[in-house]
N, C-alpha and C positions, 0 to 999 in steps of 0.2 A: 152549326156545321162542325165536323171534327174534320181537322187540319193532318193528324197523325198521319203518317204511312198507314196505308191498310196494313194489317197483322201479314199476310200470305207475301206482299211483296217486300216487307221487310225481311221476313226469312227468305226470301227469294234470293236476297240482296247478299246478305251471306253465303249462299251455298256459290252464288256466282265470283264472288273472293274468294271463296276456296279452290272454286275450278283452274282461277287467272293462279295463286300461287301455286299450283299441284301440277297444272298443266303446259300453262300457260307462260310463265315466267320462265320455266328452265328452258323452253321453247327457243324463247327472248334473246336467252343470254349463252345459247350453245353456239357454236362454230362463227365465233366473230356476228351473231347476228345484231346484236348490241348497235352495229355500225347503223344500221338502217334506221335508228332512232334516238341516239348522240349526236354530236357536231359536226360529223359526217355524212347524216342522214341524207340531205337533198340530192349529194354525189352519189353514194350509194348505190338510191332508189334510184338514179336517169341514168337510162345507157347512153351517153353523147352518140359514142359511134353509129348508131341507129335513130339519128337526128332527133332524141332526147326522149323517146319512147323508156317505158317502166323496164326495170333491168329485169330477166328472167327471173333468179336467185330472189329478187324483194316479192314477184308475183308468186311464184311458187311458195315461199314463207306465209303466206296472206292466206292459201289455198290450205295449207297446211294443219293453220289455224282454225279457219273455219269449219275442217274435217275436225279435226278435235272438238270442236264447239258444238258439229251436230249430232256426232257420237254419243257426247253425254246428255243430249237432250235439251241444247239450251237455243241454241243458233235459230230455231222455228218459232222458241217461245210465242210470237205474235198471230204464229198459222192455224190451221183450225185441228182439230187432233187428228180429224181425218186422215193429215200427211203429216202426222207426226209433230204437229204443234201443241200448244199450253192454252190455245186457245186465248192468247192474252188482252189485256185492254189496252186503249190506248191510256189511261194515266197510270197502269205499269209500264208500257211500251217508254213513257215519260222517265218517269223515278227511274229507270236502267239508263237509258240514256246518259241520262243528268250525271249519274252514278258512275257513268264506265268514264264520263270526260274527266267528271274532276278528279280524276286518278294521274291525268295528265299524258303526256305519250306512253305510248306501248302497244302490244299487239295484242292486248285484248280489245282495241277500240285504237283505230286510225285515221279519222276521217276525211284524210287529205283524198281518199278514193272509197269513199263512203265503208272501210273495212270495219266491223265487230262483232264480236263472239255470241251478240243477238242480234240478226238482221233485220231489215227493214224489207226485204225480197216481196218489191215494187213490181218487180216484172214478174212472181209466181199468182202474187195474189191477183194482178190484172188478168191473167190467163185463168184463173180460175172463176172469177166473175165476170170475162164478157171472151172466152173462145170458145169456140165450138164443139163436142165431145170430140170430136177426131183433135183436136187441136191441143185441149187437153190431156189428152191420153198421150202424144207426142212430145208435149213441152213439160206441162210440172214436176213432174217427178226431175228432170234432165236442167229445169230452172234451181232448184231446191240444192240438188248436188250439186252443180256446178260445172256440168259434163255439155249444156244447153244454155245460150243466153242471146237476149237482141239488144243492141244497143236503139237511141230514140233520137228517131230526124223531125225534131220538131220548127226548133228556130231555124230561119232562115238568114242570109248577110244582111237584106237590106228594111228587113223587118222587125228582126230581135223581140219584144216582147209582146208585137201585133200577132197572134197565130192568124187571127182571122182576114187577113190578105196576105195570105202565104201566094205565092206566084209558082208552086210546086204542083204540079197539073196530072192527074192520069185521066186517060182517052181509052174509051171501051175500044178491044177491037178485039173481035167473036166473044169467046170466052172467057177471056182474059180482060186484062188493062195494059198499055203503054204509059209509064209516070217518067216524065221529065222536071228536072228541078235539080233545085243547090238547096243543101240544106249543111249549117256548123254548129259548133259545139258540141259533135255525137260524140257525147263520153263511153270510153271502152269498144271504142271504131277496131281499134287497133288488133281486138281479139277477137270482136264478135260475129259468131257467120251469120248472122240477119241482122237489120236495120229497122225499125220498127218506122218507117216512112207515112207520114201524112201529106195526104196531097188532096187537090180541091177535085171531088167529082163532079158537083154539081153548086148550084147557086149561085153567087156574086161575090166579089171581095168584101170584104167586110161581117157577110154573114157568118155566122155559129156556126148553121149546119151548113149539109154538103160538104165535109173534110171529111172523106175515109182513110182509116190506118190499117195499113200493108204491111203483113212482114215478107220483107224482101232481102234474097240472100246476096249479102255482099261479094260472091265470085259471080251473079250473074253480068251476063252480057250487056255492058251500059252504065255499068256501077263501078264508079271510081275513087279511091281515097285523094284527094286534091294535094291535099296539106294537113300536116300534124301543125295544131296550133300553141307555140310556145306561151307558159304565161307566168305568172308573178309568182307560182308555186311551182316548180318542176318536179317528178317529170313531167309529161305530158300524154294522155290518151284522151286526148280531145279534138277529134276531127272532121275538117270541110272535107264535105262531099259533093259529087256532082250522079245525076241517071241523066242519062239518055235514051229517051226510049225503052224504058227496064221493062220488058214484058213480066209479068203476074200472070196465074191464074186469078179465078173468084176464091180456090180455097187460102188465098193470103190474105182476104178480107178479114179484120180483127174488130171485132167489136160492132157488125153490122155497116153496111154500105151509106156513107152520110152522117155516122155518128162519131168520127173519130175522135175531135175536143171533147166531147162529153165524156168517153170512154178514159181520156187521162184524168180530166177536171174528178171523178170519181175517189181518187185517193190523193190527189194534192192536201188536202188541210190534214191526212193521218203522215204525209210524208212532213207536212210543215212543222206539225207540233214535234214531231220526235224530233227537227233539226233542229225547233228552238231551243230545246230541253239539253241535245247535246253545246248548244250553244252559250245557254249559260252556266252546264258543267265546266266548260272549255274556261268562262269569266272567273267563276267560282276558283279556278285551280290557279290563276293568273293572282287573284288576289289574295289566297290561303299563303303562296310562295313568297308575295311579297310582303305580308304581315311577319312573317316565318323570318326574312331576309334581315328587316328594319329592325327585330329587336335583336341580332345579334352584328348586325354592322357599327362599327362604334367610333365614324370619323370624328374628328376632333375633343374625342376623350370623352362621351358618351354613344347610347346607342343612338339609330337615325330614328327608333320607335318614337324618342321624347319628342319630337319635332313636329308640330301642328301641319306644316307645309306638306308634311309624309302623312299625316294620319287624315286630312280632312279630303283629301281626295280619295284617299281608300274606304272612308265611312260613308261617301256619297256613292260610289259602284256599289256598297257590298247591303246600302239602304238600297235599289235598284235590284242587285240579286234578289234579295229578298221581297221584294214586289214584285219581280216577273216570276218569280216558281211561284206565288199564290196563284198568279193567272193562270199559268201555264196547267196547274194542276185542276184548276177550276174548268178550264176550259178541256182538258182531257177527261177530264170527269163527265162535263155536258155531251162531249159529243159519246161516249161511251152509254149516256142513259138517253139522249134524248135524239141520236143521230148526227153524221159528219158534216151535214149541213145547214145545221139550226146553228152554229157559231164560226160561221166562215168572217165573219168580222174577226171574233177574238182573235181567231187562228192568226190571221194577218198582224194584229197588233204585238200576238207574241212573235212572231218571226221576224219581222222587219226589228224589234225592238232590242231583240236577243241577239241577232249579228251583229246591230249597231255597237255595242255594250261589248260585247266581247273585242272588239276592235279596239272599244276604249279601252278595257282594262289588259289587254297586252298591250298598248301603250302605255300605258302606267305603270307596268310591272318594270318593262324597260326602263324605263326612268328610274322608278326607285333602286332598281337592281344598276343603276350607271355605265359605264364602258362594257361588264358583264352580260347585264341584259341586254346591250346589242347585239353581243356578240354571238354566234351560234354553239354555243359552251351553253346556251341558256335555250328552251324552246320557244322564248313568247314571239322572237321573231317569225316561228315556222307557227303558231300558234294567229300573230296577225294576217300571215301572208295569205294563210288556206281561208282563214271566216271570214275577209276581208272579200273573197269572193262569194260566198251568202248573199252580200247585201245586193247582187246583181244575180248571180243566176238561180236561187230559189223563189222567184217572183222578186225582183228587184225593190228597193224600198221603194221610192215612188209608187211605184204598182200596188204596190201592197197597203199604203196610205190612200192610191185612189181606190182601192177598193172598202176601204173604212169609211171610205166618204159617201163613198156610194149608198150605205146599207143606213148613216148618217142622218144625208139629206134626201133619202128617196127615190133615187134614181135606181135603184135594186132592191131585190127584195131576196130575204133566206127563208127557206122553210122551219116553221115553227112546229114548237115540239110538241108531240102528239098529246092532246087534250088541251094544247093552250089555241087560240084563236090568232089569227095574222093582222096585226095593223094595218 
């Protein structure tokens, strides 16, 4: 096997350094925007007075960027060219990732709200592989730019990562549906005018099927923002919702009447690998700083480099780096040749694996860096705070471990890759 960077995305990888310094950078650092990503960043970015919702000035900079990014051709990288994409794979979709983290903050790649200058645009590629021609025709282009967007009521309060006994209900009535239900965590509530709503039409608790997904517009009649949910990274565009009664037509059906888990389950392991990949960019740049830090710190009359207690923890993260980007690349690799779902194990093992690790190694960077590294003069603190949620809402580690177990001991099965035979 050759391990190299394919040839095409290592020059990729330059041309997108030169975008980030030509474009991006003076972006960065014109009219105080610096603030939003120095030791002021968390205040910055939360407007308090608007119960800790993202400040306009940070969303518009994000907006900003992103319009430069698809300008030049890069922000689609992953879409098909038909809309202007590169048509990308995922183990490029990987190697960028990786690439934009261990750059460390900036606005070429932000991911406390999934921002960078190559998207992941979850919500274009879903409309293009399971909405309807009119549906299409109305959203992609409007997802792409950024003019259209829905955010996703999937979790529920008292179910969290069961979808399949959601208690979110819609009731035919003529031609429509009535959906009643609470659903939290809808990231980007706060801007979004539809709700991409799952609710149970048909079957039992427990079951797959029978969850249809609704895009439902958040001014209608019966749709309410509850609560913005504060949490350990602020600001906040994370919110409980409640419907009552939210009348739908059928043309808000997404993805076919009964299929609506399937319809996400679809790109979860292309959404997972690129978050591990940012993830242990995110590790890789925690321990590059504090390598960086040790050999020119020089308490007690040498540097902190000569000191085993500082080197032997950093040699066991940065052995770990380097065994999760062989996976990670391996496994973006498979699914690129052999399909998304002939390695929903790996996917799992990389993702749970890569937030864990990245949590570690901003802890440890803190450390070695001392008083400093706590302090927000340093980013590992804003670096733990944001991956620290990974290990719970991109498929929670637990979940992500029962599903290795699963594929394991038998109890699930993946589909195997074309010409090989299923065990």
């Amino acid at each position: 096997m050759n391990f190299d960077t394919p040839r095409d995305i290592a020059e990729y990888l330059k041309e997108l350094d030169d975008f980030i310094e030509r474009d991006i950078k003076p972006l960065e650092q014109s009219d105080d925007n610096i603030r939003f990503f120095d030791h002021r960043r968390e205040d910055a970015r939360t407007d308090w007075d608007r119960g800790g919702l993202p400040n306009e000035e940070w969303e518009a900079l994000l907006r900003e960027a992103k319009r430069r990014a698809d300008e030049a051709g890069h922000y689609r990288y992953a879409l098909p060219r038909e809309v202007g994409g590169q048509d990308g794979t995922n183990l490029g979709m990987a190697i960028i990732r990786e690439h934009l983290a261990v750059k460390g903050l900036g606005l070429h790649n932000d991911l406390q709200n999934e921002h960078s200058i190559v998207g992941n645009s979850v919500g274009a590629l879903l409309m293009m592989a399971y909405g309807t021609e009119e549906q299409k025709e109305d959203w992609v282009e409007g997802l792409l730019n950024g003019t259209k967007g829905f955010a996703f009521g999937i979790t529920e309060p008292r179910h969290g990562s069961d979808a399949t006994h959601m208690e979110t209900a819609a009731v035919r009535d003529g031609d429509g549906w009535r959906i009643t239900g609470e659903k939290t965590w809808n990231t980007g509530i706060h801007k979004a005018p539809y709700d991409l709503i799952f609710a149970r039409t048909s079957g039992e608790a427990g079951d797959g099927h029978g969850i249809t997904a609704f895009l439902v517009p958040t001014n209608a009649d019966g749709f309410k923002v509850e609560e913005m949910l504060w949490t350990f990274n602020m600001p906040t565009d994370h919110g409980h919702i409640s419907l009552d009664q939210v009348y739908v037509d059928d043309s808000a059906i997404f993805g076919g009447e009964g299929r609506g888990l399937q319809v996400v389950q679809h790109f979860f392991n292309e959404n997972r690998i690129r978050q591990a990949a940012s993830s242990l960019g995110a590790a890789q740049f925690c321990i590059n700083e504090s390598v960086a830090y040790a050999q020119e710190r020089k308490p007690f009359g040498k540097p902190l480099a000569q000191n085993q207690g500082i080197q032997f923890p950093l040699v066991e993260l940065q052995t770990q780096c380097e065994m999760l980007r062989a996976l990670i690349h391996k496994t973006a690799w498979m699914m690129d040749t052999y399909g998304n779902f002939t390695v929903s194990d790996k996917v799992s093992m990389c993702n749970y694996w890569s937030n864990r690790l990245c949590c570690e190694a901003a802890d440890r960077a803190m450390q070695v860096h001392g008083g400093l590294g706590y302090s927000r003069h340093k980013p590992f603190e804003h670096i733990y705070r944001h991956h620290r949620r990974y290990r719970i809402t991109e498929g929670a580690e637990e979940i992500q471990m029962r599903r290795v177990a699963g594929y394991m001991f038998g109890f699930m099965k993946q589909r195997a890759p074309k010409g090989v035979s299923e065990s």
